[in-house]
DRENKOLFI-741225 format. One line per 3 residues: their letters; for each residue x, y, z of C-alpha. Coordinates in Angstrom, 2 decimals, decimal comma, m for minus. Example, Ala and Ser with C-alpha at 12.3 -4.5 7.8 and 13.67 -1.06 7.14 Angstrom:
# residues 2
AS	12,30/m4,50/7,80; 13,67/m1,06/7,14 .
This chain:
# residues 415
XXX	15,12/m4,29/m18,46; 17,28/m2,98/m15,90; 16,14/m1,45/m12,52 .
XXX	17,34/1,82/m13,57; 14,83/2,01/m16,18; 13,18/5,52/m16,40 .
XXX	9,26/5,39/m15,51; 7,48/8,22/m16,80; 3,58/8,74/m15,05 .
XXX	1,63/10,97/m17,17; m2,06/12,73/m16,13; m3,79/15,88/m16,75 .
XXX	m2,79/17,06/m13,16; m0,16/16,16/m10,50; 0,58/17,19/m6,98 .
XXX	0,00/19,48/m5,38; m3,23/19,03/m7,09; m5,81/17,18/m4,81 .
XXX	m7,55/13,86/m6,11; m7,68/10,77/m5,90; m5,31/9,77/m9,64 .
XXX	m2,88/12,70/m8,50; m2,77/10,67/m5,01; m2,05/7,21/m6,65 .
XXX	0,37/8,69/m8,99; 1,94/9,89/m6,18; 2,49/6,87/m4,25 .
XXX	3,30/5,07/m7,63; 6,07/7,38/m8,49; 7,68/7,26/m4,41 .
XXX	7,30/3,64/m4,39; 9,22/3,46/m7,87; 11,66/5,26/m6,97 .
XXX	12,20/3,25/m3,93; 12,63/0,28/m5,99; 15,73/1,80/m7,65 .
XXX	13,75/3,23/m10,74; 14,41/6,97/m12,37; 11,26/8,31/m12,33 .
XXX	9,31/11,20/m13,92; 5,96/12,78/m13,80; 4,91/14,53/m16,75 .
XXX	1,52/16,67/m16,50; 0,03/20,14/m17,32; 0,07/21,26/m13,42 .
XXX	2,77/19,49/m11,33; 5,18/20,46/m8,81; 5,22/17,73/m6,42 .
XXX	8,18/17,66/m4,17; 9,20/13,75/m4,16; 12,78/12,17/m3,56 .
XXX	13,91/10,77/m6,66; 10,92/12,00/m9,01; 11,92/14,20/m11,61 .
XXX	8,97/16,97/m12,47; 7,75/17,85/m16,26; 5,07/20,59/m16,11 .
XXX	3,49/21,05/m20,09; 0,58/23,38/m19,27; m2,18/22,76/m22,23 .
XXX	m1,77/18,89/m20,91; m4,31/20,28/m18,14; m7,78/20,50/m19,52 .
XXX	m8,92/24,24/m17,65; m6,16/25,87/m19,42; m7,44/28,76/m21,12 .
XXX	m6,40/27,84/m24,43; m7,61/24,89/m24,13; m10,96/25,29/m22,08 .
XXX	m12,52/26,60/m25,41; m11,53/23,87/m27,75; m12,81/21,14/m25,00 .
XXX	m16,21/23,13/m24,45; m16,46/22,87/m28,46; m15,95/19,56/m28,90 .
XXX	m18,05/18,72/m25,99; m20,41/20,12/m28,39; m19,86/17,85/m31,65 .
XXX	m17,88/20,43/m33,28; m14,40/20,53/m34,31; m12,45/23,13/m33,47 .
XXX	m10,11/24,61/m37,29; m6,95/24,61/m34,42; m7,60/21,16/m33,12 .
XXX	m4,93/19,58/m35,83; m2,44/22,57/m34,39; m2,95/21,76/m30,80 .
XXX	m2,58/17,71/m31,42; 0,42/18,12/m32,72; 2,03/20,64/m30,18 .
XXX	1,22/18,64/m27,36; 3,00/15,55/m29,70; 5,95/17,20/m30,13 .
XXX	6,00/18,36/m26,38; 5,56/14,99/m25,01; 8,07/13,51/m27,24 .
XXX	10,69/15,85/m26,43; 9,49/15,18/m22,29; 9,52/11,46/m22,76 .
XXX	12,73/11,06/m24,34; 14,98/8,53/m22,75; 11,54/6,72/m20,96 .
XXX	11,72/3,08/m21,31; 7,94/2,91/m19,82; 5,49/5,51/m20,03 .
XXX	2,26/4,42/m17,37; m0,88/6,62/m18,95; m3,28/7,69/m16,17 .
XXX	m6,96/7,95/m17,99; m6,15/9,89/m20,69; m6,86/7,16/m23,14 .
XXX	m10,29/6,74/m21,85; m11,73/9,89/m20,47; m12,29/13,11/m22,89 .
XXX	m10,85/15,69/m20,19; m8,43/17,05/m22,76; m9,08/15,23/m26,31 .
XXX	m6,29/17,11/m27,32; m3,79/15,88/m25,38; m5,17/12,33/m25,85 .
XXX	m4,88/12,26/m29,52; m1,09/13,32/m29,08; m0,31/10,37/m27,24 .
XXX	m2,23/7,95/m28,89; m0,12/9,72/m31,70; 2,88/8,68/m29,80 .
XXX	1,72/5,35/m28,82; 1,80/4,23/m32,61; 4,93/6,45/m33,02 .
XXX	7,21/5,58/m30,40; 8,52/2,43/m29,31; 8,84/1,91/m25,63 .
XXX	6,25/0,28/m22,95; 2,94/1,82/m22,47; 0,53/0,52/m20,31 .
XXX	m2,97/2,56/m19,86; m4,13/2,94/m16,50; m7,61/3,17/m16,53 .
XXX	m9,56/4,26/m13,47; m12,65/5,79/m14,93; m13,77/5,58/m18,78 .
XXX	m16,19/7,71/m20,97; m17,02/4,57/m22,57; m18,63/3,49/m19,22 .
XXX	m20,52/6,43/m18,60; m24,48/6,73/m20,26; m24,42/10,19/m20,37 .
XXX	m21,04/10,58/m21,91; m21,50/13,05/m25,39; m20,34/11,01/m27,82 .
XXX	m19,65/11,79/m31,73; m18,49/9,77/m34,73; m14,68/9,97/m35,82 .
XXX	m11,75/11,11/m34,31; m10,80/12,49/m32,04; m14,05/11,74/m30,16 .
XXX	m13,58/7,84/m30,72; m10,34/7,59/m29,67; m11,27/6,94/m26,08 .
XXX	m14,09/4,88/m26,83; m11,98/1,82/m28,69; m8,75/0,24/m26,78 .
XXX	m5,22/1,67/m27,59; m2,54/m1,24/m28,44; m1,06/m0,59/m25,33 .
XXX	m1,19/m3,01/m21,87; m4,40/m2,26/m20,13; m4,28/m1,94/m16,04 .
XXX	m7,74/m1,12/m14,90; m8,29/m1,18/m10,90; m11,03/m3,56/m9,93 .
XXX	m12,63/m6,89/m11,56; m15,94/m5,28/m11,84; m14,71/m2,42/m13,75 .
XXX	m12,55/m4,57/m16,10; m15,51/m6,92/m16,69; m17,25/m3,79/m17,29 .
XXX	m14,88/m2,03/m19,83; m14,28/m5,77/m21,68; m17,84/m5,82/m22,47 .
XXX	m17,93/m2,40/m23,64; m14,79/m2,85/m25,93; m15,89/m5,94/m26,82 .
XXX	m12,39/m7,27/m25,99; m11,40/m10,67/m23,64; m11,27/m9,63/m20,49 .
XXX	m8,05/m11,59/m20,09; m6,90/m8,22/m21,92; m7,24/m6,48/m19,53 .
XXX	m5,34/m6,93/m15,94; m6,79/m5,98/m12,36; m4,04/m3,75/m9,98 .
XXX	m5,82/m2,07/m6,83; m5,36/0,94/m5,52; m3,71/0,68/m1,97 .
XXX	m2,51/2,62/1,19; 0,42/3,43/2,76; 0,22/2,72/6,86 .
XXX	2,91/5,07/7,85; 1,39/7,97/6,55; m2,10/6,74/7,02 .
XXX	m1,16/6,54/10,55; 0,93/9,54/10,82; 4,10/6,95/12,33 .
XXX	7,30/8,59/13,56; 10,42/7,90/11,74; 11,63/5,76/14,33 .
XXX	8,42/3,66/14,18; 9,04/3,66/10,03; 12,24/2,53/10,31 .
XXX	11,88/m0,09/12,71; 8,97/m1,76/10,29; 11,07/m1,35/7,39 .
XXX	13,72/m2,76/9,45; 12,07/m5,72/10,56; 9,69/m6,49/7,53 .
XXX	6,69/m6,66/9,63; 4,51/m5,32/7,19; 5,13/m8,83/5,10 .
XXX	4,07/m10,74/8,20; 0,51/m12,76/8,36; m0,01/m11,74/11,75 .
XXX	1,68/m9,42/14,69; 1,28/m9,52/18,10; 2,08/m6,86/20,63 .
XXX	3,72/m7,06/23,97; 3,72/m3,17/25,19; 5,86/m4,69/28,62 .
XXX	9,45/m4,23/30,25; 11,57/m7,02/29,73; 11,64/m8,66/33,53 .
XXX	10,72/m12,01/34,80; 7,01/m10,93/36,35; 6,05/m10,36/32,73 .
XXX	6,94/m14,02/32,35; 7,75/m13,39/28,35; 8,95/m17,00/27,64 .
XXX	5,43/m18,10/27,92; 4,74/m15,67/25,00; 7,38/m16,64/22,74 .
XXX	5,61/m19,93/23,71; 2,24/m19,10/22,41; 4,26/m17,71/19,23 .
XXX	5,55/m20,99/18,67; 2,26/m22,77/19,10; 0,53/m20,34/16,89 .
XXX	3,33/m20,63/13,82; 2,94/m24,48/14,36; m0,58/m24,19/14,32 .
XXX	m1,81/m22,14/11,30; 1,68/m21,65/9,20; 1,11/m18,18/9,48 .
XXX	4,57/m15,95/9,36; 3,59/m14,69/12,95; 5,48/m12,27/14,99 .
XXX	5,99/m11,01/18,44; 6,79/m7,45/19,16; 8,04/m6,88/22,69 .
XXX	7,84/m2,57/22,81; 10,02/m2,32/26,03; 13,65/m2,49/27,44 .
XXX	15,27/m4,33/30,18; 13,79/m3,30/34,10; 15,86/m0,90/34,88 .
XXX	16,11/m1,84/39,01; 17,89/m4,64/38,94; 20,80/m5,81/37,01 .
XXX	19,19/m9,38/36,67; 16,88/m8,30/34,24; 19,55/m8,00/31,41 .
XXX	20,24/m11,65/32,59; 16,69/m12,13/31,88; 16,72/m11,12/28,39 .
XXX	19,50/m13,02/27,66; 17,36/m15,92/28,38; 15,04/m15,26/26,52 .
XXX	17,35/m14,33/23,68; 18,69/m17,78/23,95; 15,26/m19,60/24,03 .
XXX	14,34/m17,82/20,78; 17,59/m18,98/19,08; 17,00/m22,85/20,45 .
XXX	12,93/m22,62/19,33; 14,10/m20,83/16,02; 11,82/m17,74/16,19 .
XXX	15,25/m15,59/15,80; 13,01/m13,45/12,71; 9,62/m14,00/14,60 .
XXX	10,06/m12,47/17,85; 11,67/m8,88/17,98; 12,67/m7,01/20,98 .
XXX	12,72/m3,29/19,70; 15,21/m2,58/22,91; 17,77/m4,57/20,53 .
XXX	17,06/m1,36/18,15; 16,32/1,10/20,39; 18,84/1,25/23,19 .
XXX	16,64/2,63/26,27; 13,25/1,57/24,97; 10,61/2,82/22,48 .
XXX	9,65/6,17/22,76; 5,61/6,46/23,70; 4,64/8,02/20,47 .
XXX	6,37/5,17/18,88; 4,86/2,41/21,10; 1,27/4,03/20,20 .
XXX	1,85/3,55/16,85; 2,41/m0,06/16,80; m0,99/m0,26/18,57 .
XXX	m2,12/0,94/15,11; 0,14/m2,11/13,61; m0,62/m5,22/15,53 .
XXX	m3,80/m7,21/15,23; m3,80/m8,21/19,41; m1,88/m7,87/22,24 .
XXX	m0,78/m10,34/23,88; m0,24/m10,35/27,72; 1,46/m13,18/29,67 .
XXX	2,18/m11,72/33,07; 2,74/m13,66/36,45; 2,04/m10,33/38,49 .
XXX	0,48/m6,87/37,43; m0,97/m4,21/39,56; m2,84/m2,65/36,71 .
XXX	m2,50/m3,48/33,42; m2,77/m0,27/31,37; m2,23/m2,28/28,15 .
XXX	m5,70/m3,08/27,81; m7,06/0,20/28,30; m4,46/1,06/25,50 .
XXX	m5,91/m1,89/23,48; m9,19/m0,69/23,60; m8,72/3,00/22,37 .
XXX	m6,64/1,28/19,60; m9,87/m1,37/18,92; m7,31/m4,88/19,18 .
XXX	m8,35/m7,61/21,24; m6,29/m8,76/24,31; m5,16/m12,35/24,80 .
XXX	m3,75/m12,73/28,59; m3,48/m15,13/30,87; m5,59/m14,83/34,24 .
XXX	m4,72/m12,13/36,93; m7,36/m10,34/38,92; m6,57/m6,55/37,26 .
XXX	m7,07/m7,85/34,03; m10,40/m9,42/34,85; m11,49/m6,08/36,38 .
XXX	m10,02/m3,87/34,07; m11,07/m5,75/30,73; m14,38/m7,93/31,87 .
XXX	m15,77/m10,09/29,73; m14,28/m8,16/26,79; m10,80/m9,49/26,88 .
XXX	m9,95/m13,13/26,44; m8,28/m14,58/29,55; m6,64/m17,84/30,36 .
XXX	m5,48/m20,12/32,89; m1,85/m20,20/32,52; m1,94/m23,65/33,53 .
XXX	m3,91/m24,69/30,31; m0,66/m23,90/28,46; 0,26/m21,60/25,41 .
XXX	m1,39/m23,89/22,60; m5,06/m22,93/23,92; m3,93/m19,31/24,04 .
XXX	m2,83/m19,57/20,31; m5,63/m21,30/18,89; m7,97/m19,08/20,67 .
XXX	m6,02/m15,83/18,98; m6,31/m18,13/15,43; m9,92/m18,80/16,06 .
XXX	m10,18/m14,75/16,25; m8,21/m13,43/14,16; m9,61/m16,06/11,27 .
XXX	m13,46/m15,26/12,41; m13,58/m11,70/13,18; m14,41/m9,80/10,09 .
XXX	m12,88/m6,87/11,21; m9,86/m8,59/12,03; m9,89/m10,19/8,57 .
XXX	m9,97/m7,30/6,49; m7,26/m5,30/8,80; m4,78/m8,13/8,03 .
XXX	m5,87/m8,02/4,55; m5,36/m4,73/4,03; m2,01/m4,93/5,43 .
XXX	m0,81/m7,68/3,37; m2,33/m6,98/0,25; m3,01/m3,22/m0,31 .
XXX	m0,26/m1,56/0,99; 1,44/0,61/m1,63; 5,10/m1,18/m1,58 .
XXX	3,92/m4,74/m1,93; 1,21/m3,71/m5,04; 4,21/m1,82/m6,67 .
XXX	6,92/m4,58/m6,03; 4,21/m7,76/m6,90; 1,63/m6,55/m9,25 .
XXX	3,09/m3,10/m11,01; 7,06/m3,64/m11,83; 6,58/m7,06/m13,54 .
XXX	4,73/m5,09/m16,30; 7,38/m2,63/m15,78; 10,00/m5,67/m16,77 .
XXX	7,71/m7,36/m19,26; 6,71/m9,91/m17,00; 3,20/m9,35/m16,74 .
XXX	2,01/m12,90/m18,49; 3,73/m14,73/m15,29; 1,03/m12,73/m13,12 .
XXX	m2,52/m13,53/m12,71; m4,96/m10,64/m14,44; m7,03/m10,73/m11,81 .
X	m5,59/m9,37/m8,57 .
């Protein structure tokens, strides 16, 4: 299946609806369409203004509609309604007319909640109907509720038994969960997490955005921040020396981000950063350590350098000379720890709750003190976690498009 495939996300509701489906269908469909996929939403109240995502709005899909409030609030009540049959198949013949030329059609709940039974019995219609890829996306389920009304026969069972269709549910509790209630293997059933998105979590400027993208650093184990001018008192070799040590010490795909341009008083400081250009060539760190002045001609704006505060997991601070050291004051607003070597400001600005060391104990103590952190602190844990497992792009590339292709038996169930 080609990456021009056409991914159609259907739910009862869609931006600018506010929840928390209609905000996972959102990032599903952006992140899609990133990937090079045609995507479409179809739902019964959407109009969400997304690059690349074609909009279907088919009202009676959205369960307050007020032809089809009534016929939910009587079969909430056991009965069924004489234009049920009617309704089914108008909503059928809607969605097949909306989902022609789909290759994939991703169904958000409506094969296990009873929010529109309507609407559900048209696509599980469809489902049997239709060939293409459908994979139920399950984040809540009737079946798992005890106070869920339930009646014998259709169309009240129909989200009480599992549709032959691939089953995504969104944590391993509530696929154990919905295995047991199916009665089903669990190894039916696959685990894909919801996840965030950092730049808008964070509010980043596009410049920050693009510099990320850029740069990959949101596939990187670890990054460490050096919000410093490029000149020779900031004595940067000696961090792209703890860099090194750390790499060679954990493995980790670690990276230095050095916010700040050239000095601009003296001419030798370009000289400088040729230097230190050519001692990240000779040590190899050529995609580990980034100066953003390569990107950004006269240095990151400060918006832009307080957002990779957000980013990083420490910052790092190898100075010969400072008079201040406003970086740590910054690193404590932004809650990351500060590795630095010795200098009197430091000690008074950041006390006992920075981490200083003698320079002359070299940059391997430095980095195995930042590992020791970093793979100890449980805050520190679950911020790189986050960022290397939950974000929305690498869930959509790693867990959601291999289904998309057909590859899901080459992927754990289990996230």
């Amino acid at each position: 299946m080609s990456h021009r495939s056409t991914v159609v996300l259907i739910h009862y509701t869609a931006p600018p609806i506010v929840g928390g489906v209609e905000i996972v269908l959102a990032h599903q469909a952006q992140a899609l369409a990133r990937f090079g996929y045609a995507v479409r939403i179809i739902a019964g109240v959407a109009a969400p203004d997304l690059p690349g995502v074609e909009t279907v709005s088919i009202p009676p899909m959205y369960g307050g509609h007020p032809e089809i409030a009534p016929l939910q609030a009587a079969l909430r009540e056991g009965h069924l309604p004489a234009d049920f049959s009617r309704w089914r198949e108008r909503l059928r013949v809607a969605l097949s007319e909306a989902l022609r030329g789909t290759d994939v059609a991703i169904l958000h709940n409506v094969c296990t909640l009873d929010k529109n039974l309507a609407l559900s019995a048209a696509l599980y219609d469809l489902v049997h109907g239709e060939s293409r890829r459908w994979i139920g996306w399950h984040h809540d389920a009737s079946i798992l509720r005890v106070d869920a009304p339930r009646f014998p026969g259709e169309p009240w069972d129909l989200i009480f038994r599992p549709w032959p269709v691939i089953h995504v549910t969104v944590s391993e509790a509530r696929r154990q969960a919905l295995a047991r209630a199916w009665g089903i293997p669990s190894e039916r059933i696959h685990v894909i997490p919801n996840g965030v998105d950092l730049m808008e979590f964070f509010r980043w400027t596009p410049l920050t955005r693009s510099l990320v993208e850029r740069l990959g650093l949101l596939e990187a184990d670890v990054i460490l921040l050096a919000p410093v001018r490029i000149t020779r008192r900031k004595n940067l070799e000696a961090a792209l020396a703890v860099l090194k040590a750390l790499r060679e010490q954990t493995r980790w795909d670690a990276r230095l981000v050095i916010t700040g341009p050239p000095g601009p008083h003296s001419p030798a400081n370009r000289a400088y950063l040729e230097e230190l250009r050519r001692l990240r060539a000779a040590w190899g760190l050529e995609n580990a350590v980034h100066f953003l002045y390569e990107f950004v001609g006269e240095g990151l704006p400060e918006e832009s350098v307080a957002d990779f505060y957000t980013l990083a997991d420490a910052v790092l601070l190898t100075s010969r000379e400072e008079g201040f050291g406003l970086p740590v004051l910054e690193a404590g607003l932004a809650r990351l720890p500060v590795f630095a070597y010795t200098l009197p400001p430091l000690e008074e600005l950041g006390g006992a709750d920075v981490f200083l060391f003698p320079e002359t104990e070299g940059p391997e103590a430095l980095a195995a003190a930042i590992a020791r952190f970093l793979e100890t602190d449980p805050i520190a844990r679950l911020r790189r976690r986050v960022r290397q497992q939950f974000t929305w792009p690498a869930l959509i590339q790693n867990r959601l498009i291999p289904f998309i292709e057909g590859g899901e038996k080459d992927i754990p169930a289990s996230f």
